[in-house]
N, C-alpha and C positions, 0 to 999 in steps of 0.2 A: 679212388680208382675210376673207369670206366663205366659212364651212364647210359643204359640203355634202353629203350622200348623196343618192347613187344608185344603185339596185343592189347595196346593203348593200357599198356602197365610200366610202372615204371623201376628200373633195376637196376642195384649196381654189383658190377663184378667185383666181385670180393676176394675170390680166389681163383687163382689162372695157370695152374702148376704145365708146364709142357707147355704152354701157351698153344695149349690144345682149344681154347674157345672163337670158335666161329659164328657168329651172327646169322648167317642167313640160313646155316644149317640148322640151327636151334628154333629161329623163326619156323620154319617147317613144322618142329617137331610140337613146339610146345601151343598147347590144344588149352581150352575154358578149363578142363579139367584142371590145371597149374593155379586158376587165380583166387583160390582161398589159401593157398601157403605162403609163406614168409619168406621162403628161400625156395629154389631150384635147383639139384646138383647133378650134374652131371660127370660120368667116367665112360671114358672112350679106351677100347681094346678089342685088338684085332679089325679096325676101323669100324665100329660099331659105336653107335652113341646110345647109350642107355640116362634115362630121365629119374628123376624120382622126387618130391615136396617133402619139405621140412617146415615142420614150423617152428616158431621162439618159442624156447623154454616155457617163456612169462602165458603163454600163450593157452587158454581153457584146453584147446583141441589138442594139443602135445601129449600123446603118448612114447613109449619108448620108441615104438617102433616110426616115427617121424619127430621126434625132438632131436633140435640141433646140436644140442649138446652131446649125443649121441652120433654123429656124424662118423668121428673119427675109426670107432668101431665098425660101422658099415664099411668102409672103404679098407679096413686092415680085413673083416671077416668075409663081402661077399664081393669088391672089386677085383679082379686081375692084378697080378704081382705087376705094380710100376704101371699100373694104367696111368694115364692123364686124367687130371680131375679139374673140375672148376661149378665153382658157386655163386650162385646167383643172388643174390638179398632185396628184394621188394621196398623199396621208396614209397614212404607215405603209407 
């Protein structure tokens, strides 16, 4: 997919549902806090963009509540019905 830095990190768009992902919006938002996780996701609704880190499974820090593999659940139990969603994955 699409390569991108942010914050002199490097990311690829992984997931882009709605072709809800914007760049210079996200630039904005995403703060040092984001650069120990693995991934990035993002859901927007009601034009609101809400952030949050995930990290790889494989990953010591991965608890439930930020393992990727867990994803799907967050976005079925605390996104907005049919928000737009898109994920971010950390290069290198």
């Amino acid at each position: 997919m699409k390569n991108i830095e942010i914050n002199g990190k490097k990311y690829e768009l992984v997931r882009n549902d709605g072709d809800c992902f914007d760049l210079d919006t996200i630039r904005e938002r995403v703060t040092d806090y984001f650069d120990d996780y693995d991934y990035i996701f993002g859901d927007i609704a009601y034009e609101k963009v809400r952030l949050k880190g995930y990290y790889d499974s494989k990953n010591k820090k991965a608890k439930k509540i930020n393992d990727i593999k867990f994803l799907e659940d967050y976005i079925k139990n605390y996104c907005s019905y049919g928000a737009k969603v898109f994920l971010l994955k950390k290069i290198g």
